[in-house]
C-alpha positions as CSV (number, residue, x, y, z in Angstrom):
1,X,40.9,34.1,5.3
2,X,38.2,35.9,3.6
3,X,38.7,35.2,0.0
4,X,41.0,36.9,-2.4
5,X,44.8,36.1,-3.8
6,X,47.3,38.3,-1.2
7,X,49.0,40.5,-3.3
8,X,52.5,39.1,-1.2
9,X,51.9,36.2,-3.2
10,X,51.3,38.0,-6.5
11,X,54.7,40.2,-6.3
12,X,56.0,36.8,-5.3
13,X,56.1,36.3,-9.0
14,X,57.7,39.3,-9.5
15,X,60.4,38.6,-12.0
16,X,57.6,37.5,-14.1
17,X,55.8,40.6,-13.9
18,X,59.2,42.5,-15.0
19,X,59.5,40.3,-18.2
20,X,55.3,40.7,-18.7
21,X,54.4,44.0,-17.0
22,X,50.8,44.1,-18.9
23,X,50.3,40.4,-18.1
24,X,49.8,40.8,-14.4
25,X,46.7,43.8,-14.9
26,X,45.5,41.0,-17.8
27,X,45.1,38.1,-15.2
28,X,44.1,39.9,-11.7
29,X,41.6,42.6,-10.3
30,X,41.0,43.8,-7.4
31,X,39.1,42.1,-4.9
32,X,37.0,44.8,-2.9
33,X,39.8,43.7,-0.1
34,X,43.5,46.3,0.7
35,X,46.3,44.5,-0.5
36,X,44.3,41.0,-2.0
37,X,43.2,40.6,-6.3
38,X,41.9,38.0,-7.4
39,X,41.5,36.6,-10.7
40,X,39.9,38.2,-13.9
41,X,39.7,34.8,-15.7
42,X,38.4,31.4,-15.3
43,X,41.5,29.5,-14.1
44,X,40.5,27.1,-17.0
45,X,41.5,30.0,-19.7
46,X,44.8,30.6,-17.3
47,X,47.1,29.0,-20.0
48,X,45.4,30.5,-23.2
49,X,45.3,33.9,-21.7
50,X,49.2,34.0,-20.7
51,X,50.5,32.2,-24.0
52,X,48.3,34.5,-26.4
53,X,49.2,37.7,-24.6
54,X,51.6,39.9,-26.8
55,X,54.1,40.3,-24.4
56,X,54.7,36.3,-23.5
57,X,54.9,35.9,-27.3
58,X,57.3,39.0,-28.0
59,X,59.5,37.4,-25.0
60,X,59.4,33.5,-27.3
61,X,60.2,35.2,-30.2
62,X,62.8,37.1,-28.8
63,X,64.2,33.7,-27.1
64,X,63.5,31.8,-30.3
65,X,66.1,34.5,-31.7
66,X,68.9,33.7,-29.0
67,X,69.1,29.9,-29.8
68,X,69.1,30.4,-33.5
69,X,72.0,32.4,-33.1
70,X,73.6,30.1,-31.5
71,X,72.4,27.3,-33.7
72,X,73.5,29.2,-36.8
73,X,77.3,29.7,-35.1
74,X,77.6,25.8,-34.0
75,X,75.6,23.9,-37.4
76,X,78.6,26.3,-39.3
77,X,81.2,25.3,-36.7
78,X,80.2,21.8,-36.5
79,X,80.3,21.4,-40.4
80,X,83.8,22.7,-40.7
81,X,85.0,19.6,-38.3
82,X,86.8,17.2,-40.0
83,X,89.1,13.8,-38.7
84,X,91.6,14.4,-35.7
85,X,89.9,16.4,-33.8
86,X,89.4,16.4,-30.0
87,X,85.7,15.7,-29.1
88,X,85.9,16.6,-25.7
89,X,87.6,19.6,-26.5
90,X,84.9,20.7,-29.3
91,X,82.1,19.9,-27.0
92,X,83.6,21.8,-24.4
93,X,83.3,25.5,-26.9
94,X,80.3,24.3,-27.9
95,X,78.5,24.2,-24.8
96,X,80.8,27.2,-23.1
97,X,78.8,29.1,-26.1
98,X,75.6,28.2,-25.6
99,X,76.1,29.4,-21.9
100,X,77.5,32.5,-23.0
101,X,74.1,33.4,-25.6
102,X,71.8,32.5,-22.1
103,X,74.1,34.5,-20.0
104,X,71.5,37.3,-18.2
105,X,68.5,36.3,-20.0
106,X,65.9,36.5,-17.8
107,X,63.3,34.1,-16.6
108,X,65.9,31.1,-17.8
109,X,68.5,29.2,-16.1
110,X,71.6,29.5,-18.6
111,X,73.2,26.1,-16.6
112,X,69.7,24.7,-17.4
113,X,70.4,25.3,-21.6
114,X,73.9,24.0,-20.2
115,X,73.0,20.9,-19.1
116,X,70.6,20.1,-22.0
117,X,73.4,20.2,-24.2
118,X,75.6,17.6,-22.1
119,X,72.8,15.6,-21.4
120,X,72.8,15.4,-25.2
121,X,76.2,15.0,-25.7
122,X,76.5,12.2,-23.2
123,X,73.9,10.2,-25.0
124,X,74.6,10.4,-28.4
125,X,76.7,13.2,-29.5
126,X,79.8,11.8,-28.3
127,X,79.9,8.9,-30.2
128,X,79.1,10.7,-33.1
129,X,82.0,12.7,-32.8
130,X,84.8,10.1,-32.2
131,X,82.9,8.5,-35.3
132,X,83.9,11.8,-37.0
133,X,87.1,12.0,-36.0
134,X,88.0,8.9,-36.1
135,X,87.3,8.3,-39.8
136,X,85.4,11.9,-40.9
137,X,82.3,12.7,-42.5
138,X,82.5,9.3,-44.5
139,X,81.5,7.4,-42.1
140,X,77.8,8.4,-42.2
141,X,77.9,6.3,-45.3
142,X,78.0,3.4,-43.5
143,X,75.6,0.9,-41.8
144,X,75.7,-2.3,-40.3
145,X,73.0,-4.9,-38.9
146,X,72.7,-5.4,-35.3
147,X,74.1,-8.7,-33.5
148,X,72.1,-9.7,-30.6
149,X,74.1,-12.1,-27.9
150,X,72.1,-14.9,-26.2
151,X,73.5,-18.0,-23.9
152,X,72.3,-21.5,-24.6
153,X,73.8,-23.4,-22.0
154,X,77.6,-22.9,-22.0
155,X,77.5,-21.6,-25.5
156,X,76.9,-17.7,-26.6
157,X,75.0,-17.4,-29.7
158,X,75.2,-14.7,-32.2
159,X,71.9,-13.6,-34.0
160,X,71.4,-11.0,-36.4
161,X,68.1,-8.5,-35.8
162,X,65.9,-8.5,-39.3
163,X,64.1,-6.2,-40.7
164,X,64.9,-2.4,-41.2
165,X,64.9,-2.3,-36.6
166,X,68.0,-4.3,-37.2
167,X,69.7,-1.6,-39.2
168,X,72.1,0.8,-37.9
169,X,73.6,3.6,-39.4
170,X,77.1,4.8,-38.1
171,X,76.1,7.9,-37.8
172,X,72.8,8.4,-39.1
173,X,70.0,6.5,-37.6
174,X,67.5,5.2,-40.6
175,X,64.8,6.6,-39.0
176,X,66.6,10.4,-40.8
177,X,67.4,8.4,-44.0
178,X,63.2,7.6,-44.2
179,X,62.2,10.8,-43.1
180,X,64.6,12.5,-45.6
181,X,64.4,10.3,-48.7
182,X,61.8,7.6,-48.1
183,X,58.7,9.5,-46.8
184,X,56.9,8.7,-49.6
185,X,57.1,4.6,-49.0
186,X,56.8,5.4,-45.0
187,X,53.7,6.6,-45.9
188,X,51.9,4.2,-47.9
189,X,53.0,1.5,-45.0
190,X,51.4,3.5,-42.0
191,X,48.4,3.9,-44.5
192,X,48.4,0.2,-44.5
193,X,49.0,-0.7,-41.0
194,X,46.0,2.2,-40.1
195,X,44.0,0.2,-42.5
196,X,44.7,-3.4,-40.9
197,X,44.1,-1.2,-37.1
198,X,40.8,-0.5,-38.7
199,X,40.0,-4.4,-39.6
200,X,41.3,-5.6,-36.3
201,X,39.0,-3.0,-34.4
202,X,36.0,-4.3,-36.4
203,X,36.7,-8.0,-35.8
204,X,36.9,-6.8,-32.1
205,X,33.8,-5.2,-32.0
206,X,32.5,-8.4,-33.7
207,X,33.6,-10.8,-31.4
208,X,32.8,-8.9,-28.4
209,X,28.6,-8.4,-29.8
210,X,28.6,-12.2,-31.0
211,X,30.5,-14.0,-29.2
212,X,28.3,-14.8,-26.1
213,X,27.3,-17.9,-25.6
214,X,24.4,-18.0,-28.0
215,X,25.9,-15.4,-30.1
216,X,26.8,-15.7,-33.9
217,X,30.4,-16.3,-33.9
218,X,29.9,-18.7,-30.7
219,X,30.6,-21.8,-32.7
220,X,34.1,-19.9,-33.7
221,X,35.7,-18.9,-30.6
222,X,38.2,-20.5,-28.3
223,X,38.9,-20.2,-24.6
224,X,40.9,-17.9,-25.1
225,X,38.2,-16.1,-26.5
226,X,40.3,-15.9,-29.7
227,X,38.5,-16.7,-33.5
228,X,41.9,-18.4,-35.7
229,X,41.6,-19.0,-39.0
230,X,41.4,-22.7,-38.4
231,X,38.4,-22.8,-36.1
232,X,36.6,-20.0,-38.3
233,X,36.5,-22.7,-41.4
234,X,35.2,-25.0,-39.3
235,X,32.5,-23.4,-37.6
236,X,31.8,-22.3,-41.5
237,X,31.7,-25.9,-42.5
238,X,29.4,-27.3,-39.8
239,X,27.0,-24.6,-40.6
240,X,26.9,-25.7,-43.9
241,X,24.8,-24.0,-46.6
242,X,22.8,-20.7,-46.2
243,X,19.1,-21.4,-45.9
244,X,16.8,-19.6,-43.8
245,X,17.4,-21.2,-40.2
246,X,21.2,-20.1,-40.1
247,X,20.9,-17.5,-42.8
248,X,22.3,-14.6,-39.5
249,X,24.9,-17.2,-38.5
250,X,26.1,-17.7,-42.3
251,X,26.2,-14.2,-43.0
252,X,28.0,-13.4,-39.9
253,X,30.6,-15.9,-40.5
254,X,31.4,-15.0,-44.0
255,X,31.3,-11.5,-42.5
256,X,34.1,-12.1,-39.9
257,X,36.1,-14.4,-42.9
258,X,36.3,-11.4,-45.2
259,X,37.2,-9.3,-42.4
260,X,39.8,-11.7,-41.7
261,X,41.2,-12.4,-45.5
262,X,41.3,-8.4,-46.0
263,X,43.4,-8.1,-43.0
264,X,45.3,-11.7,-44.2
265,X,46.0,-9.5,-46.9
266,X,46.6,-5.7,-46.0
267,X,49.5,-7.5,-43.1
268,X,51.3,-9.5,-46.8
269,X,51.5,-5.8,-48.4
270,X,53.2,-4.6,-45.4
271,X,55.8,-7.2,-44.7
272,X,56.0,-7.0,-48.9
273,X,56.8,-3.0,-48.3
274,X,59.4,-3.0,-45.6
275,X,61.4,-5.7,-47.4
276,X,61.6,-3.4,-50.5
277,X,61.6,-0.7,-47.7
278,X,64.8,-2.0,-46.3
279,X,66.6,-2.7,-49.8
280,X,66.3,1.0,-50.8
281,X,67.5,1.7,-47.0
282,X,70.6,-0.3,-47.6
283,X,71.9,1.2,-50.9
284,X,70.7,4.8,-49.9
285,X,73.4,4.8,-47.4
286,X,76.4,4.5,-49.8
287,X,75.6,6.9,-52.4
288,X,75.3,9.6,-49.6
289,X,77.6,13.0,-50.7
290,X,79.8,14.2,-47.9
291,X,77.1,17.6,-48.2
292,X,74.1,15.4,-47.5
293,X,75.8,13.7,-44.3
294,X,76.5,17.1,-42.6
295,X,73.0,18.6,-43.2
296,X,71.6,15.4,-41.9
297,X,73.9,14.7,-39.1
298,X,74.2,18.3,-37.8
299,X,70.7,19.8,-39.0
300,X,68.7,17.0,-39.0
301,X,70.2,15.1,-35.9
302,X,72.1,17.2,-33.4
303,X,70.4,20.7,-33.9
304,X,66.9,19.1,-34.2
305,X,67.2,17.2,-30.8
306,X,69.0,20.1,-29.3
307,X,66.1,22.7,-30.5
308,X,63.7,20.5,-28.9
309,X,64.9,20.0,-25.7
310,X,65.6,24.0,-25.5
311,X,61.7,24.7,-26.3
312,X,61.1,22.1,-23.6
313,X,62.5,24.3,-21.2
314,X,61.1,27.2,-22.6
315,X,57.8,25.8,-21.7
316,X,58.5,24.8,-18.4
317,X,59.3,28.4,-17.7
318,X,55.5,29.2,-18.8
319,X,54.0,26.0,-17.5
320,X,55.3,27.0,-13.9
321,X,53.6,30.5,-14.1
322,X,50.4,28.9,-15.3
323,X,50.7,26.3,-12.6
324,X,51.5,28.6,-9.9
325,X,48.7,31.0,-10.3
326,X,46.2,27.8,-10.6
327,X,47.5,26.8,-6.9
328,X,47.2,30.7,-5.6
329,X,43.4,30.7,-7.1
330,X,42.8,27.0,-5.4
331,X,44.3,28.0,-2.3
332,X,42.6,31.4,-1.8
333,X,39.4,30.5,-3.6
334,X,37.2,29.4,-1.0
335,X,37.0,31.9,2.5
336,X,37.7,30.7,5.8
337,X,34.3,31.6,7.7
338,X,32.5,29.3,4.4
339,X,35.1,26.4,6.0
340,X,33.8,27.1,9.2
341,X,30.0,26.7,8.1
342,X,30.5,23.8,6.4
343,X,32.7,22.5,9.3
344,X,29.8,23.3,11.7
345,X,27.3,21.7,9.2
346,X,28.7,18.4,9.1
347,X,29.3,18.5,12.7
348,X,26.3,18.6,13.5
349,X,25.0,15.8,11.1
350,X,27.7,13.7,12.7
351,X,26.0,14.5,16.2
352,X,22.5,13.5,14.7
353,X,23.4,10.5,13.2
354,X,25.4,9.4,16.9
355,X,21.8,10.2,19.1
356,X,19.7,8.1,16.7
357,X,22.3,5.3,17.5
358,X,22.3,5.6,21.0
359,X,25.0,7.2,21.7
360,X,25.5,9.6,24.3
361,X,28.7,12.5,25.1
């Protein structure tokens, strides 16, 4: 009520403090008030303070330790599978051992790491795994193009999806096959597509200075407030050649045509690349060694996802210390007899403003 964090609160957070005992003396001081602190930082270096303070990262390291052990146990496990196994049964240790490695470590919730791993497994790693056992590690040298089902009328028709987003691997997704042997091409397209972005922006800002009504590129643009390649040759015939009562209008033109033709160009290259893109895609799969499927499948794949979704919750833990001391400051921050002025103040404005309208109580 007259400023200051109760220290109630504080200890509230108290199996925090027993993980990060120097931490609580690093964020709050005393207030001048028995049993109320308040903060020794601006709330907007809350999340810098706590994540650079030694002991929060001893305690990630020392997490960081307990899922690669358990990573290092299950990639070994998992590469030892072979055909005829029971999935359910697999998934079953699997996940019984990652609870076991969170079992009493404090600040997490080991059914938390639990049900990370069977979200997982519910959306892909089950199908993985009947893959595998159904027809082992070979199948990752597989891929197939997708069939999309529409209905005409009474009749179903079946369409194949082009381009490398119609391909899919049996087990490994292309996206892994780029990353792991295509980076190099990957590259050189998103180079090219951030070089056509860069074109298109330009046009944008173009049309969007000229285009007005008496504007350079007026004579170029639709309703729609579009400029296609067919109404930009016109407007560049009608104006006919440069001399110098349309020299602005010429230049401008030609400006927005090369623009246009570099971009024309650039978006060939690209379609050019992912075809070629695609090919090496194709016969990449095939020539995969049993050695390169299970690092990519259980390294790549399933340990990647899984590490990622583990550090997720590892940040909630210190996201929800950072948030919680942000409310405690907010709530606490201003006193209650400066609520009470500024209650009185406006009260009395409103009484002001209701006698100069004639209004009596």
């Amino acid at each position: 009520m007259l400023g200051g964090i109760p220290k109630r609160d504080i200890d509230a957070l108290q199996h925090y403090w027993t993980v990060y005992p120097s931490l609580k003396a690093s964020l709050f001081k005393p207030s001048g008030r028995k049993d109320y602190a308040k903060l020794s930082v601006a709330p907007g270096q809350l999340k810098e303070t706590i994540f650079n303070h030694p002991e929060f990262t001893a305690f990630s390291k020392l997490m960081d330790k307990v899922f690669t052990k358990w990573k290092t146990e299950t990639t070994a496990y998992a590469k030892a599978l072979d055909k005829g196994f029971h999935p359910k049964q697999e998934i079953h240790g699997i996940a019984e051992n990652l609870l076991k490695h969170y079992t009493g470590r404090q600040l997490t919730d080991k059914y938390a790491m639990y049900q990370h791993m069977m979200d997982y497994w519910s959306e892909t790693m089950q199908d993985d795994m009947y893959e595998l056992t159904a027809d082992g590690w070979k199948a990752g040298k597989e891929v197939k193009r997708i069939e999309k089902k529409t209905k005409k009328g009474d009749k179903e028709i079946v369409k194949q999806v082009a381009g490398i987003e119609g391909l899919e691997g049996r087990l490994i997704p292309t996206s892994l096959i780029i990353q792991e042997y295509f980076a190099k091409e990957q590259k050189a397209i998103d180079d090219l597509n951030t070089k056509a972005d860069t074109l298109n922006t330009k046009m944008d800002e173009l049309r969007e200075e000229h285009g007005g009504e008496d504007g350079l590129l007026s004579n170029a643009i639709d309703d729609k407030q579009k400029i296609s390649k067919g109404n930009l040759l016109i407007a560049i015939k009608d104006t006919g050649k440069r001399n110098k009562d349309n020299a602005e209008e010429y230049d401008m033109l030609h400006a927005y045509k090369k623009l246009m033709d570099d971009e024309s160009e650039i978006q060939s290259k690209i379609k050019a690349s992912l075809i070629a893109l695609e090919a090496l895609i194709i016969r990449k799969y095939p020539t995969l060694t049993i050695d390169e499927i299970k690092t990519i499948v259980v390294d790549k794949k399933w340990m990647h996802s899984m590490d990622q979704r583990i550090r997720t919750e590892m940040d909630n833990i210190s996201h929800r210390l950072t948030q919680r001391i942000k409310e405690l400051a907010e709530r606490y921050e201003t006193p209650l007899p400066k609520f009470e002025n500024e209650v009185t103040d406006l009260e009395q404005k409103v009484k002001t403003h209701l006698v100069q309208m004639g209004f009596t109580y």
